[in-house]
C-alpha positions in Angstrom: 56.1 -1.6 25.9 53.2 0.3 26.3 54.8 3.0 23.4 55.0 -0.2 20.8 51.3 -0.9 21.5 50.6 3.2 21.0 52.6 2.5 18.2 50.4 -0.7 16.8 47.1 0.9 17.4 48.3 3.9 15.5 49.3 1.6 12.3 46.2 -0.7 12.6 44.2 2.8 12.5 46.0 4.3 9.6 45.7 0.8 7.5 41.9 1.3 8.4 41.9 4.7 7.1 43.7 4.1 4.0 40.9 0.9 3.3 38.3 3.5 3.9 39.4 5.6 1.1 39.9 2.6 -1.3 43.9 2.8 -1.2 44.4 -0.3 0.3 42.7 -3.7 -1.1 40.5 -5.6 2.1 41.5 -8.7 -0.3 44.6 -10.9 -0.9 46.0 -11.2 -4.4 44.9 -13.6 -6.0 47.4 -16.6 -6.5 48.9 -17.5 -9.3 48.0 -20.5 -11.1 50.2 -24.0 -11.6 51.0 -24.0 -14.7 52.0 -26.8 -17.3 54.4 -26.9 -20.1 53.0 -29.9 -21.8 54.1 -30.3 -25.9 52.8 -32.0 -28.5 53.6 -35.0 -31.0 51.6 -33.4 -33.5 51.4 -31.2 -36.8 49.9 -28.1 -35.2 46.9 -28.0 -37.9 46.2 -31.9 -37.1 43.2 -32.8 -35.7 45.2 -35.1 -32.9 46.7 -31.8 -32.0 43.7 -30.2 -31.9 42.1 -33.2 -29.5 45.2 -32.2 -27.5 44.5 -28.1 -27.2 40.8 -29.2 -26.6 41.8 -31.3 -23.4 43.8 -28.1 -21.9 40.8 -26.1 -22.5 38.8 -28.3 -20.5 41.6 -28.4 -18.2 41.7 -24.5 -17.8 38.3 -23.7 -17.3 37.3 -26.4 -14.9 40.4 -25.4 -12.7 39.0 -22.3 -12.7 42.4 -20.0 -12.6 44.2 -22.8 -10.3 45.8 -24.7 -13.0 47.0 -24.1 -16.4 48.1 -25.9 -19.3 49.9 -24.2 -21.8 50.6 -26.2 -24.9 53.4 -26.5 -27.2 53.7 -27.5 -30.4 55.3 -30.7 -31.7 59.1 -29.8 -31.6 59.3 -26.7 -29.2 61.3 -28.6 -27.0 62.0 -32.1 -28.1 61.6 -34.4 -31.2 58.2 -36.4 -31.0 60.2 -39.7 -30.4 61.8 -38.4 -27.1 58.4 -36.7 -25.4 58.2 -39.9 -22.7 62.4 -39.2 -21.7 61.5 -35.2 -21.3 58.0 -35.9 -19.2 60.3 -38.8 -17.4 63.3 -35.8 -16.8 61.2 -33.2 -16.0 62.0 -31.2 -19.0 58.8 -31.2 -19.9 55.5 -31.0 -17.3 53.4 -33.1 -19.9 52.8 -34.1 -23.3 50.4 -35.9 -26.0 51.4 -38.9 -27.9 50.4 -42.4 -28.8 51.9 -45.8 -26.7 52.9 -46.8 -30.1 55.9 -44.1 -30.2 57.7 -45.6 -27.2 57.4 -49.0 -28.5 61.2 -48.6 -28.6 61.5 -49.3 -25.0 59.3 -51.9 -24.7 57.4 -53.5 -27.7 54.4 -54.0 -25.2 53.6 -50.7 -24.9 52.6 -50.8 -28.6 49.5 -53.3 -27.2 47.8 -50.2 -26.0 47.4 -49.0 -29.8 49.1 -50.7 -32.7 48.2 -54.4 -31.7 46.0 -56.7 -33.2 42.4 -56.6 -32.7 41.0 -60.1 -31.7 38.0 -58.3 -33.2 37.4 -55.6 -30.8 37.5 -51.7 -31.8 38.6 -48.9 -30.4 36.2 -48.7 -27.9 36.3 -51.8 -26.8 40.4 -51.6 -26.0 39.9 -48.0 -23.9 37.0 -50.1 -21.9 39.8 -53.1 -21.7 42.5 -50.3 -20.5 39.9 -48.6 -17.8 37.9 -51.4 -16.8 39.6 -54.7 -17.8 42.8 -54.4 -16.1 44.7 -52.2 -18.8 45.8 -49.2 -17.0 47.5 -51.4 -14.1 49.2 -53.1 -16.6 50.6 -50.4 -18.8 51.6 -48.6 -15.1 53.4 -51.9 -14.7 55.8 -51.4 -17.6 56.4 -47.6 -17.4 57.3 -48.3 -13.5 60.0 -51.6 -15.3 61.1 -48.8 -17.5 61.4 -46.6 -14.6 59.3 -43.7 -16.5 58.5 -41.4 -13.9 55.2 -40.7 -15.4 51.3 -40.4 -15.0 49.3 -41.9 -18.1 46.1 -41.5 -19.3 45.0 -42.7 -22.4 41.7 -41.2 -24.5 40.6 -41.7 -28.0 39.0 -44.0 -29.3 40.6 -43.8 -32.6 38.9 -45.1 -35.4 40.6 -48.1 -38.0 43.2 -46.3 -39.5 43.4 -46.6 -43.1 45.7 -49.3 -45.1 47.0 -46.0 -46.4 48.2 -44.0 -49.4 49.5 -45.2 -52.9 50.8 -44.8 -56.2 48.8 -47.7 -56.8 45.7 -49.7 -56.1 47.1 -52.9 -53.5 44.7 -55.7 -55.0 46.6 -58.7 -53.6 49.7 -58.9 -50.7 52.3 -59.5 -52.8 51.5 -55.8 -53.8 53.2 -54.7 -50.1 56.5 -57.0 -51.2 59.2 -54.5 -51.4 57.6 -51.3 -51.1 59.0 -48.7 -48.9 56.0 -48.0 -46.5 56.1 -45.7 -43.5 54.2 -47.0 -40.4 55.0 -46.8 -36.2 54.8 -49.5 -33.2 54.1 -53.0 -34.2 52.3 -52.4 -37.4 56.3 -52.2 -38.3 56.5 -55.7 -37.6 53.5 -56.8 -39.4 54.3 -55.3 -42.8 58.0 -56.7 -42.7 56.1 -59.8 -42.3 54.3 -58.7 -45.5 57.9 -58.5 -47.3 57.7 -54.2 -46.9 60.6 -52.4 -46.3 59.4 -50.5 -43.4 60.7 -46.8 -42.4 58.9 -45.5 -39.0 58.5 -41.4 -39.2 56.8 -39.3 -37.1 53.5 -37.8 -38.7 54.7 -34.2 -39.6 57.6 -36.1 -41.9 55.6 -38.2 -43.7 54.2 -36.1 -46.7 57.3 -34.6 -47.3 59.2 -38.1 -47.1 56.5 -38.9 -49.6 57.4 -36.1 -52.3 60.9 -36.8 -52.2 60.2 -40.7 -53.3 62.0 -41.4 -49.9 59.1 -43.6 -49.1 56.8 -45.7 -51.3 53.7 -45.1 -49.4 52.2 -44.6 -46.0 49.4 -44.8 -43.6 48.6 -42.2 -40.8 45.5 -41.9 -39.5 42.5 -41.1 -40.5 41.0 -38.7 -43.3 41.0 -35.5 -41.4 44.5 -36.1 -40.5 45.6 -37.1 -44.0 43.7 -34.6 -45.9 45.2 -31.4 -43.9 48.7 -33.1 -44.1 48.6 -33.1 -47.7 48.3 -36.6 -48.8 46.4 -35.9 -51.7 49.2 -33.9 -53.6 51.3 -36.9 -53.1 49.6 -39.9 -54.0 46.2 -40.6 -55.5 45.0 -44.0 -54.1 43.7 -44.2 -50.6 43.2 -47.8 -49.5 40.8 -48.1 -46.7 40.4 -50.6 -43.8 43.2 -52.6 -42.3 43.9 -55.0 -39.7 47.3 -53.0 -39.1 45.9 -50.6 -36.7 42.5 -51.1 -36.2 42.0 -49.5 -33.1 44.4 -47.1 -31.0 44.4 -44.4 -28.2 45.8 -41.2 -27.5 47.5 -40.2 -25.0 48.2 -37.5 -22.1 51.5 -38.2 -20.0 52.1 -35.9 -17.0 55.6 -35.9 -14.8 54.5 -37.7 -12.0 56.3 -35.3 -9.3 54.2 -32.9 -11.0 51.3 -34.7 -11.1 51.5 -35.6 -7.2 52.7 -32.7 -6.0 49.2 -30.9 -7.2 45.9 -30.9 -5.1 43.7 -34.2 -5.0 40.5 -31.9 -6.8 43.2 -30.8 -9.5 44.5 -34.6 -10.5 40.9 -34.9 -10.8 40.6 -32.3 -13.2 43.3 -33.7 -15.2 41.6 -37.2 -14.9 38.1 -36.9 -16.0 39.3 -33.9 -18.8 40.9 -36.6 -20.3 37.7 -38.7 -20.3 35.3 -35.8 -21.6 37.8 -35.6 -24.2 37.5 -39.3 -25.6 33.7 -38.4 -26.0 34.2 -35.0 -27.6 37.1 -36.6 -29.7 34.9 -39.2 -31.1 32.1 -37.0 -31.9 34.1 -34.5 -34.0 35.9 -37.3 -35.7 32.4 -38.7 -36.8 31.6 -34.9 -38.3 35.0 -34.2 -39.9 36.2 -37.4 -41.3 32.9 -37.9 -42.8 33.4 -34.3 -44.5 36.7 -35.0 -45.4 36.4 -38.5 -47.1 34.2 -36.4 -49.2 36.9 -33.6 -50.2 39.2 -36.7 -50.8 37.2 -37.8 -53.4 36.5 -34.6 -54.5 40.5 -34.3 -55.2 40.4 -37.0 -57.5 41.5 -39.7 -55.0 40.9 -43.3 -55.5 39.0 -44.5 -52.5 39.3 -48.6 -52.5 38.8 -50.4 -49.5 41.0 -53.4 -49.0 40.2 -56.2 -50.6 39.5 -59.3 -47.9 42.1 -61.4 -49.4 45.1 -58.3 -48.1 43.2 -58.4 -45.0 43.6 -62.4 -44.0 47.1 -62.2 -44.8 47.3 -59.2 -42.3 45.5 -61.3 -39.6 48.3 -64.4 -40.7 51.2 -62.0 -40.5 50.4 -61.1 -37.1 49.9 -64.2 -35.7 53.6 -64.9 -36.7 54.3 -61.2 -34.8 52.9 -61.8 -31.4 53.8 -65.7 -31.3 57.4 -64.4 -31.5 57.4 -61.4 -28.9 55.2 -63.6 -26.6 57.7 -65.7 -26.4 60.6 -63.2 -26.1 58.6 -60.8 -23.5 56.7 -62.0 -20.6 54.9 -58.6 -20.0 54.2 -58.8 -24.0 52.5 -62.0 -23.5 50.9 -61.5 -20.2 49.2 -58.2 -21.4 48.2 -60.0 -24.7 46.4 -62.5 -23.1 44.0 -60.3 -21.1 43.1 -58.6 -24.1 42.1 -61.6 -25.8 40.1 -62.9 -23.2 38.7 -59.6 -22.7 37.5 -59.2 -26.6 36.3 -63.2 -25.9 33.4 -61.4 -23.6 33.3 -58.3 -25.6 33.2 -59.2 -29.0 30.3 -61.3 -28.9 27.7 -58.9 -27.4 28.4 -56.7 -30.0 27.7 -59.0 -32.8 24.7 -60.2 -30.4 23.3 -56.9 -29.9 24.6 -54.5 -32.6 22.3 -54.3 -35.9 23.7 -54.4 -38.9 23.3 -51.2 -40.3 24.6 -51.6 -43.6 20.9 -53.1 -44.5 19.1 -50.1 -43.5 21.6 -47.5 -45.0 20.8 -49.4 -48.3 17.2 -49.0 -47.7 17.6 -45.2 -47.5 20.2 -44.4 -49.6 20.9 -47.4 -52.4 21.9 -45.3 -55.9 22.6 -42.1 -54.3 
């Protein structure tokens, strides 16, 4: 025994020696962070994909070296469609969509993004989502779906365009026929319109485009429709629409994954997701501005659509969500509380909000 302790002492002094001389580190390696494999639904030069690399930036450096999110691009591992079934199997830690993709499943997910309005924005459905009851609901159907999943949704997206054409749309017998590439419910809505509706993912729309495959289409927003090329393909861009007037993003995390990190790290993931909606709306004020500018620029036909297109719109939808109320009980449940929500909402903004229209006028009318 006491030739073990002889033994001891003699290592413990050695050690010491060795940390004297700067051999031996006093401190533990540092650990290795979590990291997650999250992918994309996106065109990697999109500005949605950039929202997305911007979110695991803020991810990174608030985790401080704990926790990593490394981002793929749209297709590294799965088609855009199938993200939710890969974050659901674990094939996938994460990924960055829009509800509207997995409409598929259930045609109330599209609610949280291609849904009608009831006059709110996009601002007003991420409050409704966060503060009106929302998030429990759309927790509700991925747990029906049994989508093993976290959800957090960030935007707001601006009213997406009617979209591009080979020709200005002046009344709604214009849409009858014409092949027209949209996602979610808005599919539903210009069938009721007498389209014939193909649903793509964004990275095949321009080319789908070229090849006459499709008619026309409607993606996004300028930004997004400049850098994917819409302006070598077609040369009228109709703005405004009822067909998406207001949508969210969306970051979906394994939820094994999710739970299995620290409380401070599902924080992190949390309220990154927040900042983003605010940095997300801020740079899609600067560049879609810019770009409605190069749009023009490029010869494009900028016509907004003309009030008569959008009532029918507003008609067609009514026929849409009378008919899946009927046939979904989560459909119409999780209608209902948005309408009643945009009942409170709606009016304070037309209350409160000037109209600024009369003072843009005032400074710029004839530039």
């Amino acid at each position: 025994m006491r030739s073990k302790t002889i033994l001891a002492l003699g290592a413990s002094v050695a050690v010491a020696a060795l940390v004297a001389l700067g051999v031996v580190a006093t401190t533990a390696p540092a650990q290795q962070p979590i990291v997650l494999k999250m992918q994309s639904t996106w065109p990697t030069q999109d500005i949605l994909h950039t929202s997305f690399e911007d979110w695991a930036k803020k991810v990174n450096e608030m985790a401080g070296g704990r926790l990593r999110v490394d981002v793929l691009p749209n297709g590294a591992v799965v088609p855009a469609f199938e993200l939710l079934d890969a974050v659901n199997r674990g094939i996938l830690d994460g990924g960055h969509g829009v509800p509207a993709y997995w409409f598929g499943k259930n045609r109330a997910m599209s609610l949280f993004g291609t849904g009608p309005s009831f006059g709110m924005d996009a601002e007003d459905l991420l409050a409704w989502y966060y503060y009106g009851g929302g998030q429990e609901m759309y927790n509700d159907l991925l747990k029906q779906l049994r989508m093993n999943v976290v959800s957090y949704l960030h935007g707001p997206m601006p009213t997406q365009p009617l979209g591009w054409f080979a020709k200005e749309v002046k009344t709604a017998q214009d849409l009858r026929n014409v092949k027209f590439r949209t996602v979610g419910l808005s599919a539903d809505l210009f069938k009721e319109l007498g389209a014939s509706v193909v649903i793509l993912p964004g990275g095949e729309v321009v080319p789908s485009l070229e090849r006459n495959v499709i008619d026309a289409a409607e993606f996004n927003n300028p930004t997004s429709d400049i850098i994917l090329g819409f302006t070598d393909v077609r040369k009228v861009y109709m703005t405004q629409s009822y067909h998406q007037p207001l949508e969210s993003l969306e970051i979906l995390i394994n939820k094994e994954k999710h739970d299995s990190l620290p409380k401070d790290l599902q924080a992190i993931l949390k309220y990154a997701t927040l900042a983003e909606s605010q940095d997300f709306s801020l740079k899609m004020i600067d560049r879609n501005s810019k770009d409605l500018v190069k749009i023009k620029q490029a010869g494009v036909k900028v016509v907004p659509t003309p009030k008569a297109v959008l009532a029918a719109q507003l008609q067609a939808w009514d026929k849409v969500i009378e008919r899946e109320s009927k046939a979904n009980p989560a459909f119409a449940k999780i209608l209902k509380s948005q309408r009643d929500f945009a009942a409170r909402v709606v009016p304070l903004k037309q209350a409160i909000a000037v109209d600024n229209s009369v003072a843009y006028e005032h400074y710029f009318k004839g530039q």
